[in-house]
N, C-alpha and C positions, 0 to 999 in steps of 0.2 A: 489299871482301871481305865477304861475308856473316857472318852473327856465327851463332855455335851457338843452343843453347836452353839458357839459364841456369836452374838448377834450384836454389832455396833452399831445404834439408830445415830445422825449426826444431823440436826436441825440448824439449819443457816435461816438465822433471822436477818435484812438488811434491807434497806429501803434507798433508793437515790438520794443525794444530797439539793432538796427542795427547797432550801435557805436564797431566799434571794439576793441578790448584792447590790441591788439596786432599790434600796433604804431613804432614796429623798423623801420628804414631806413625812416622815413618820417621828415618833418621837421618841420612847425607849424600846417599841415594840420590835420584833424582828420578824420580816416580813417573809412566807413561805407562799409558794406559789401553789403547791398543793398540800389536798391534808392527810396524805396518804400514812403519814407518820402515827399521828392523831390516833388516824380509827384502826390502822391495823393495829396498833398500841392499846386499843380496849378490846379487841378482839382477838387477838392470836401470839403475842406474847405470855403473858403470865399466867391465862389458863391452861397452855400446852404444858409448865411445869408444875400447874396446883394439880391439875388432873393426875402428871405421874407420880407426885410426891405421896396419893394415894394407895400407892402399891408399891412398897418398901421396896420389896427383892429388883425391881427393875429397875436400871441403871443407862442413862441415856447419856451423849455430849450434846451442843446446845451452843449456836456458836453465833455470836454477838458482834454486827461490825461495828469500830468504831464511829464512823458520822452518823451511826443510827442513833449509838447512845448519846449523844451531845445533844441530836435532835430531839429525842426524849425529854432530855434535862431539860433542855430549852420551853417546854412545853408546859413540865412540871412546875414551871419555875414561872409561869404566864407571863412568858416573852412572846413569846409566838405565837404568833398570828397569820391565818392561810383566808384566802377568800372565800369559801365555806364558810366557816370559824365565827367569820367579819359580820356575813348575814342571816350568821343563825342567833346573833347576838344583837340583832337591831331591831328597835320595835316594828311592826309590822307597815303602821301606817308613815314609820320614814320609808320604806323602801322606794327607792325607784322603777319608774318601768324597766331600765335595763337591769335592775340587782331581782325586777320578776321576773324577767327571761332569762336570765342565770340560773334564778332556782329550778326553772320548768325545765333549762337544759339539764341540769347537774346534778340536781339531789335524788335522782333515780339512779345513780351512778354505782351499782351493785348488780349483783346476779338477782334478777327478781323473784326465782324459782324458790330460792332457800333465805333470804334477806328480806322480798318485800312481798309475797305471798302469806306468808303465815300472820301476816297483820295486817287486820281487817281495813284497817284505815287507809292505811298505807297504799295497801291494793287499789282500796277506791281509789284514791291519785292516779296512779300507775295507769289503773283502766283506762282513766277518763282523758290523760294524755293521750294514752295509746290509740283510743278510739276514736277521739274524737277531734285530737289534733292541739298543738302547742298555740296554736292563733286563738282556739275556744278558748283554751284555760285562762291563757290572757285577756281575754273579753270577759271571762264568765266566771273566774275565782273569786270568791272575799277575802278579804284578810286573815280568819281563820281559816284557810283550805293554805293559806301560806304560812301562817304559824303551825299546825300540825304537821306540813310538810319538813319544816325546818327541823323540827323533835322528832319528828322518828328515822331521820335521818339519821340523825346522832346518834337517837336508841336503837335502831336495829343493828348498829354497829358494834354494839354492846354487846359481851361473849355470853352464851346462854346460862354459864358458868357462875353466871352472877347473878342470873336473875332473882334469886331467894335474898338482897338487898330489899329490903322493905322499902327504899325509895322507889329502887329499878321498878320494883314489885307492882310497887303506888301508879305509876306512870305505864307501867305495860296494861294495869286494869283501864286506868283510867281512857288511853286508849285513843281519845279526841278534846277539844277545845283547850291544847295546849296555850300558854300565855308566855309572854317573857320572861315573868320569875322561873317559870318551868324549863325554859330554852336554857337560861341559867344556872338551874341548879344540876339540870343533864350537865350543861360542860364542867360545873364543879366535879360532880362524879367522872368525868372522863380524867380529868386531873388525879384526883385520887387513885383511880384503878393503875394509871401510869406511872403514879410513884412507888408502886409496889415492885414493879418489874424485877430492876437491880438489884434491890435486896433480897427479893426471893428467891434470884440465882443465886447469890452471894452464898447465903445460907443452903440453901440443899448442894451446892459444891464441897462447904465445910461439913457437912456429914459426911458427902460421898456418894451419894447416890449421883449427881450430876456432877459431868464435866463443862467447864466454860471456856472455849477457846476463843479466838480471833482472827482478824482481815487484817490487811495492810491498809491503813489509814481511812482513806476513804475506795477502799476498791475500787486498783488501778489493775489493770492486766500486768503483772511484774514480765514478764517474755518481751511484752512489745515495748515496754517501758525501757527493758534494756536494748531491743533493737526491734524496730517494723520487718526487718527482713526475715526475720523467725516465721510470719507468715506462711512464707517459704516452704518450712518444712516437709509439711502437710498438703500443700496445694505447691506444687513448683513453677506454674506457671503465672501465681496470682499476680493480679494487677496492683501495684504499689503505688503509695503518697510518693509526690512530686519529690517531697524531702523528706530523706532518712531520719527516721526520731532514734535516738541513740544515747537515751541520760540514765545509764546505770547508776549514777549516783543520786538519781529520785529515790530507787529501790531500799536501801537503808535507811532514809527518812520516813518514808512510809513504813516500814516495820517499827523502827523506830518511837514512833508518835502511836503508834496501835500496842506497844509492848508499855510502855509509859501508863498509859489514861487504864490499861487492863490492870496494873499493878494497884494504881490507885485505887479503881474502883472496885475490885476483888480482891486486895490486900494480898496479893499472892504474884506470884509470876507465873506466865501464862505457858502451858507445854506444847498444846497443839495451834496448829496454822491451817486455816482454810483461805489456801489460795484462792485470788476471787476469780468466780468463774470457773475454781475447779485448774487455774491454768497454771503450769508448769513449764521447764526448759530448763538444761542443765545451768543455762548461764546464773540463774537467778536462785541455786541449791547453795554458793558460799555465800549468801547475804544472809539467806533464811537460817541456818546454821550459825553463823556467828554475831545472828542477833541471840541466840540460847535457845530459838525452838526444837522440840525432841519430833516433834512425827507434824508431818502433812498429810494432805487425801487429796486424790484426784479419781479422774475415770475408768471402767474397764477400757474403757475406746483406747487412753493413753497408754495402759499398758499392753494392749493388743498391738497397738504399733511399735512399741517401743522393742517386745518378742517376737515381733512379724507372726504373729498369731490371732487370727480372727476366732470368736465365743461363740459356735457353735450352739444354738440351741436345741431341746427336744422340742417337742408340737406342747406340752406343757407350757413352754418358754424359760424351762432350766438348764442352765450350763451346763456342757456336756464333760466338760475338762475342768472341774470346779477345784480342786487342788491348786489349780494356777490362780485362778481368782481369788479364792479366800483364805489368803496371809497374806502378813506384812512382808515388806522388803526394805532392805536395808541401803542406802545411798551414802555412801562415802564423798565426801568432801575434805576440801585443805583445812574446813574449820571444824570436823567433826562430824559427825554419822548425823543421819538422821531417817527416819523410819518414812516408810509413807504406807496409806493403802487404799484401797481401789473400791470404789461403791459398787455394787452388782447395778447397772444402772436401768434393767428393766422392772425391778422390783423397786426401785427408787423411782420409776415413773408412774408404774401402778397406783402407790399410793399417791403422787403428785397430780394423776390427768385422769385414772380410772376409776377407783373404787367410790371416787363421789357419787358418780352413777347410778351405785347397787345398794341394796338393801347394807344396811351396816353389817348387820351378823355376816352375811354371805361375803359382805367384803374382809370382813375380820377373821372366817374360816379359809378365803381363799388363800391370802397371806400367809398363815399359817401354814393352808396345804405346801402353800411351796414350801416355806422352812422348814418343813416334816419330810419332804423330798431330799432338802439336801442332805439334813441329817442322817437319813437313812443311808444316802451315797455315800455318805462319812464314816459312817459304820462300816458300809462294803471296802470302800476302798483305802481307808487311813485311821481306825480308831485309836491308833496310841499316836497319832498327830494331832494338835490343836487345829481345828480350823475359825477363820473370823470373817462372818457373811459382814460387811459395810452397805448399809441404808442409808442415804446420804441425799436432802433433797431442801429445798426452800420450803419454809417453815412456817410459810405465812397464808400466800397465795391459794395456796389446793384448797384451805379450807373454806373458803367461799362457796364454791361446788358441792358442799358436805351437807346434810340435814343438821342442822344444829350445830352447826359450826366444826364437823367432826367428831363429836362428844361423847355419842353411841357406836361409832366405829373404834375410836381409840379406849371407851370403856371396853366393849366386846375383847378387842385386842388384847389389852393387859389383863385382861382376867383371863384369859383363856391362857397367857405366856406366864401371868406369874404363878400357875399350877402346875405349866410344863416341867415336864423331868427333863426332858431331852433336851431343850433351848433354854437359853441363859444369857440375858441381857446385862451389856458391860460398857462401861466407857473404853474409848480407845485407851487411853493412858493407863486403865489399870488391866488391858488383857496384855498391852507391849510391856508392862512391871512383868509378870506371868511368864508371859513367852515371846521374850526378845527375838526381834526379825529375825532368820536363821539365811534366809536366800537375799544375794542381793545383784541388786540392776546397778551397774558400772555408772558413775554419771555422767559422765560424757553419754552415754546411751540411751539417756531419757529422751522420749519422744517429746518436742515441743508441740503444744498442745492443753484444749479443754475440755471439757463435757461435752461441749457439741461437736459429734465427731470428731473430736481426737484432732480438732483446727481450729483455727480463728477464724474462721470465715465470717465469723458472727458480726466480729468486731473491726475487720479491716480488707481492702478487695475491693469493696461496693463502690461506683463513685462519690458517691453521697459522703460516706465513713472514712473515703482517704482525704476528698477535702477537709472532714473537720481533722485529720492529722494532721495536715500541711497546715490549720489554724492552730493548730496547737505547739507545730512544730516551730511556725512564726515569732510565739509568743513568748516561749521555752528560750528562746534564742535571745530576745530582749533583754528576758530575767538575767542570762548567764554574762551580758555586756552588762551589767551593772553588780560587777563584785562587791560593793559596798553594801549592795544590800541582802545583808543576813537578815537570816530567818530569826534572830536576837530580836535586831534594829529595826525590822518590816516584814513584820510577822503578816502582813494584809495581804503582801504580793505574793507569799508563798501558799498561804491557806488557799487564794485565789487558784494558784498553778494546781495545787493537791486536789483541788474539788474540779477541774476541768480533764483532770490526768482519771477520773473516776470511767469504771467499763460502761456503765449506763447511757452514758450520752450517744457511744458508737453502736453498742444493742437496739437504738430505736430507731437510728439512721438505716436510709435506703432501705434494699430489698430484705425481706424475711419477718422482721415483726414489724405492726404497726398499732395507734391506738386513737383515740379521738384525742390525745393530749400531746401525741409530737408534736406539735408546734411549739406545745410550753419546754419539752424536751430542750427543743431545740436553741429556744429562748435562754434556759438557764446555763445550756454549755458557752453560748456565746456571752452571758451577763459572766462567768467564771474569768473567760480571758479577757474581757474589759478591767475585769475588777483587778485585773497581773498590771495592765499598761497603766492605770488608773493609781494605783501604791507606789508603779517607777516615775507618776509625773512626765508619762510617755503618752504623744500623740495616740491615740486609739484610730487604727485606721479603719476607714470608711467599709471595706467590705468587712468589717466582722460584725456592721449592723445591720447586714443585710443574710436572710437566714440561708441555714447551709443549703437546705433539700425547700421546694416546693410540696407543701403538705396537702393533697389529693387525695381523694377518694378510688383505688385503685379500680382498675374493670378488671380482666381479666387476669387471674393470678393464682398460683399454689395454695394450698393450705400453710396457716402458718400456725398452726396448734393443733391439739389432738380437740375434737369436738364431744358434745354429748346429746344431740340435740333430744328432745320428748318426740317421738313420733305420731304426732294427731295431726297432719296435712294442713296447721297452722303456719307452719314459718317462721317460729321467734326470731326476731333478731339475734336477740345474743345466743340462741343456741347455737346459730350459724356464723358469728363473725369471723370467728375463725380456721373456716371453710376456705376452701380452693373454690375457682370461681370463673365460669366460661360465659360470655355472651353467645347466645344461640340465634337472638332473632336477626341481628344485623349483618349475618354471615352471607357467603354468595354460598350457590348449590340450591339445595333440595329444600337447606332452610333458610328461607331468604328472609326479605324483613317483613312479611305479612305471615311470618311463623307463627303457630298460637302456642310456642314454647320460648321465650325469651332468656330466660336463664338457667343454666343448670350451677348446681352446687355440690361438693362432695367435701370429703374427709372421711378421718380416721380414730378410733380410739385403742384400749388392747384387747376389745369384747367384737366391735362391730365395725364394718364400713357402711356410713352413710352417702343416700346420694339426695340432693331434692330439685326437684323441675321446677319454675313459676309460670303462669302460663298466661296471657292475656286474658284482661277481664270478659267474663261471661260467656268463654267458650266451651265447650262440653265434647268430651271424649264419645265418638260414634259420629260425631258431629260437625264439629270443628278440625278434629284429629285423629287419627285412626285410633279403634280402642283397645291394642294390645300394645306393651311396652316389653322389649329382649334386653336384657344384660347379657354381655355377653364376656366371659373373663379368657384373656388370653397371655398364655402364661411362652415368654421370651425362655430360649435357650435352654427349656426343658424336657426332660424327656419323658414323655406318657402318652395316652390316646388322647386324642385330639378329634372332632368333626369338624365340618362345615355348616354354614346356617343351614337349618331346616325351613326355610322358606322357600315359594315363587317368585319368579320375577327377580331375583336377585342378581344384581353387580357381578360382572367380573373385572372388579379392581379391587384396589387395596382401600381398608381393609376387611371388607367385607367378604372375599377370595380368602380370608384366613381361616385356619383349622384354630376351634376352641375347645375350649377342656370344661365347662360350666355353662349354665344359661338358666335362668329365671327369666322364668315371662309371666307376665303381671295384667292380667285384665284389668282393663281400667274403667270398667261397669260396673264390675262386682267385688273390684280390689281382689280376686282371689288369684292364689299366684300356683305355679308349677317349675318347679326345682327338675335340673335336668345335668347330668354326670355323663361325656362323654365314653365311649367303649370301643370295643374291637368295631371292623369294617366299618365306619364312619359313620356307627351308630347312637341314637342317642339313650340315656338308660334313664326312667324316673327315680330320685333320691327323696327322702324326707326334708325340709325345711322348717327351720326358726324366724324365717324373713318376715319384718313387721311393713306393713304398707299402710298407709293412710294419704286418702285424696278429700282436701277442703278445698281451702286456698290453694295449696300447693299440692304435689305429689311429694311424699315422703315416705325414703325407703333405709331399712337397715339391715343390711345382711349379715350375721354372724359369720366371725371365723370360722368357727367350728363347721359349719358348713360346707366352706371350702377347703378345710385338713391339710391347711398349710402351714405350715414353721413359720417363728419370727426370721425378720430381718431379708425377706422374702419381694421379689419385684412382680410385678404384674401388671396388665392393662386391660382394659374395660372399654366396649363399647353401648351404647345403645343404639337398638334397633324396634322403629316402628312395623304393628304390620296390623292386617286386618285378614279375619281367615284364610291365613298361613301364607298370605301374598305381601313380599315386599313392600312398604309406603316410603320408605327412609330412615336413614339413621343420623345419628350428631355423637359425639362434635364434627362438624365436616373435617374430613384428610385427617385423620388424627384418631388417635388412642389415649383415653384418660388415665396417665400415669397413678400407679396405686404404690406405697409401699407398706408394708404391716410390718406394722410397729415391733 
């Protein structure tokens, strides 16, 4: 009998270790520098497992790091305390002026499209910052425009999931002229909703429907924990910390201390390992193994290098060799086998960066289409094989992005999958009971490597990221001159070493991700290794209180996340923060600094590329700027028809001398656009268009892929070009091509 399509969803809840170590002047409270614990804690833990516990037949794992759970209990237990927390619990008329510009900075500190839109109140804040300026609200708030701000802080962080709480209920009608008792009895409710977490895993594990696995203590990258030169692998000519870090014998401890507090707090022993990050390296398969874990997960990126096999996608964006992809494999070690398997990771992005985007149902059908895809391929090519798609993604964050916190996406979902005949959702542990790994990867032959491309780049390379190793390296080294003190006898200096050995600190260093809060980042990795010299009664030296990186506002830079922005020629900020990013007007050439286009911005999602221009105040297209805008896409090293600009007046340099495969041009009078498909003799051919354009504030453009009928994991580059009845005016970025890649 033919076997379904086995689907492993594998949800990583984990948050950075925010516990501050720097506790003077406080009294039993424990001081957190953010509250990221808090609120992702009322919102995106225990509704992701009350929701599935809904639909019996469906079967997820669900994987839990340890310093998140401590930081929970910590919570539960009203120890902790974050600066948030501090002044959503202070009468109004103590506040300070500087705890009011904290709040005007901070407590809009969510996605406003799906958190502080849908509440009326709320909104009004938001606006009246937004419009009007952080100086007015300060001049012109009363006490309640800051007591209401403080409560729906709280409450919109509250999962929707909850809202039939007749308290929640009381406080969502009610709506304004929040008071203290109110700011209070919201954080009681966030307490409560937190102490459910653990036990509601606990319990739907002992059914069966969920699995609960784990991290190594406070996720550390176990590869680089055993050697920085694993780097290496993947990048051979990366640029390395001053000093070799090199303490495999952190790695047993960290599993150690994460297999311990699982036992306790799910009365069972733990089977699967989610290495953090996703990161792997043979060196680090006999620790994992003879602490008693049966199966890890990592990436297709890691198994593509590990078989010198690149994942071919169709223009769908489904594997084309999915046999390799969906089973486990088995890794032999001196302490015993152990299973591993491989998330499909464009369907694990989908759901992490895309389907927020889209209507729920459409995003609940799309997902589906694929896993109806493969199944069918499964059919063709393997029916009396098991196959197992792995979904494998952070568990928290995407849902911010989501209309209601994702509640109508993942209902659509499981209803539509717990009817399926064909698809059938399983915890890893109990399809690897089923059908033990059959193939297996030598371990010497594991590619070292994580989720992000199948390297570390993430976490070491950067300048920034290899000083904080050589600080860590420093301090690592202190700890090991003092063999007297065990982790028994000083227990302060080790917890201190575990929580600075965590990936998070080197994630936010240097180039690739940034946020308005590296400084605190940065802050806490350095209060970590104070807190190591500070238990040995060791000098603290002077540069580790001076911070790693310069925390800037970057100018010109890459995208560093997939985007989604609204297209109404607004400009959100945060639709665009995490855009790629040109300055236009200060350039030399054609746009010089009396350009009435000062910045462009672009990015990517797995639906559309965006671009948007800003253009100096009160200048008008026809006017100020010519009124026709060319995109123009030129596709490297490929082979198809190509033309030249169809304009006058045109350059003979680079790269406007170049032959293109696409071109939308965009009237910028009447916003209407014309989509253009080059062809034979270096002609150009009209196509149909989905391209959204909108000009307010800004120009704002989004062209669908579909448009341009290219496969993932695909390179390309884009120009713009100005003109005014069909005659050159100029184009940006000067000497350059806007690097694209699809997703």
């Amino acid at each position: 009998m033919p076997h379904p399509l086995y689907v492993a969803f594998i949800w990583h809840q984990h948050q950075p270790l925010y516990k501050s170590r720097d506790n003077s002047g406080s009294n039993s409270a424990i001081q957190y520098r953010l509250p990221w614990v808090r609120l992702h804690g009322t919102k995106d833990y225990l509704d992701l497992v009350l929701l599935l516990e809904r639909y019996p037949k469906l079967h997820q794992t669900v994987n839990l790091v340890p310093s998140l759970i401590l930081q929970l209990e910590d919570y539960i237990a009203g120890t902790a305390f974050d600066p948030y927390l501090a002044v959503s619990l202070t009468p109004t008329e103590q506040l300070s002026q500087e705890q009011q510009q904290f709040i005007i900075d901070h407590f809009f500190d969510a996605n406003h499209h799906t958190l502080i839109d849908p509440h009326p109140r709320y909104a009004q804040l938001y606006q009246q910052r937004q419009e009007k300026g952080q100086t007015w609200c300060l001049a012109n708030w009363q006490l309640q425009d800051y007591s209401d701000l403080l409560a729906w802080h709280n409450l919109a962080w509250i999962d929707p999931l909850f809202w039939d709480d007749p308290e929640i209920a009381a406080w969502l009608q009610q709506g304004r002229d929040f008071s203290l008792s109110d700011r209070q009895r919201i954080y009681s409710k966030q307490r409560q909703i937190l102490s459910h977490i653990i036990p509601q895993h606990r319990q739907m594990q002992q059914k069966g429907q969920l699995e609960v696995t784990t991290t190594p203590y406070t996720h550390p990258i176990l590869p680089l924990l055993a050697d920085t030169n694993s780097g290496r692998v993947a990048v051979p000519q990366m640029a390395l910390p001053k000093h070799r870090f090199q303490w495999a014998e952190d790695i047993p401890c960290h599993l150690q201390k994460a297999w311990d507090l699982y036992k306790d707090r799910f009365g069972q022993e733990p089977r699967g390992l989610w290495p953090s990050e996703q990161s792997v390296s043979p060196e680090v398969l006999p620790y994992i193994a003879d602490q008693g874990f049966k199966w890890i997960c990592s990436d297709e990126a890691v198994l593509g290098w590990t078989m010198q096999h690149f994942f071919h996608r169709d223009g769908a964006g489904n594997v084309l060799e999915p046999e390799i992809l969906y089973q486990p494999y088995r890794l032999e070690t001196p302490h015993g086998d152990l299973a591993i398997v491989f998330r499909d990771h464009r369907l694990s992005d989908l759901i992490g960066f895309t389907y927020g985007s889209m209507p729920p149902k459409r995003a609940a059908a799309d997902l589906v289409g694929h896993l109806e895809a493969i199944a069918q391929s499964h059919k063709d090519r393997q029916p009396d094989e098991p196959w197992l798609v792995t979904i494998a993604l952070d568990g928290e964050n995407c849902w911010e992005f989501y209309p209601e916190d994702g509640k109508p996406f993942l209902e659509n979902l499981y209803q539509i999958l717990s009817d399926h005949q064909q698809i059938k959702l399983v915890t890893v542990s109990e399809y690897l009971d089923a059908f033990p790994a059959k193939a297996t990867i030598p371990a010497a032959k594991l590619h070292s490597g994580s989720w992000v491309d199948g390297s570390f780049t993430t976490w070491i390379g950067d300048p920034a990221k290899n000083r904080a190793w050589d600080l860590l390296a420093e301090a690592r080294q202190v700890l090991a001159n003092h063999p007297e003190a065990t982790e028994e006898n000083n227990p302060e200096a080790w917890e201190a070493l575990y929580a600075a050995e965590g990936s998070d600190w080197f994630w936010w260093f240097g180039e690739g991700h940034s946020s308005n809060q590296d400084a605190i980042f940065d802050q806490l990795f350095r209060e970590h290794l104070c807190g190591i010299y500070q238990a040995l009664n060791e000098p603290v030296p002077p540069h580790i209180y001076q911070p790693v990186e310069v925390h800037e506002v970057q100018a010109d830079h890459r995208p560093q996340g997939f985007i989604h922005p609204v297209i109404n020629g607004l400009g959100d900020e945060q639709d665009w923060d995490k855009a790629g990013r040109l300055e236009v007007g200060g350039a030399r050439g054609t746009m010089h600094k009396s350009s009435a286009i000062q910045r462009l911005w672009y990015g990517v999602d797995h639906l559309n590329f965006y671009l948007r221009l800003d253009f100096q105040s009160g200048v008008q297209p026809g006017r100020d700027y010519p009124p026709q805008l060319n995109l123009l896409w030129f596709y490297p090293d490929q082979t198809m028809h190509n033309s030249p600009v169809n304009l006058e007046n045109l350059p003979d340099a680079a790269p406007m001398n170049y032959m293109f495969h696409h071109q939308l041009e965009i009237n910028l009078l009447t916003q209407s656009i014309q989509f253009q498909e080059a062809g034979e003799h270096d002609q150009w051919h009209p196509r149909v268009s989905r391209a959204a354009v909108a000009l307010d504030r800004c120009l704002e453009i989004a062209v669908p892929w579909a448009d341009l009928q290219i496969p993932p994991d695909y390179q390309l580059r884009l120009t713009l070009v100005l003109s005014d009845e069909k005659c050159f005016k100029g184009y940006l970025p000067e000497n350059a091509l806007i690097p694209i890649e699809v997703p």
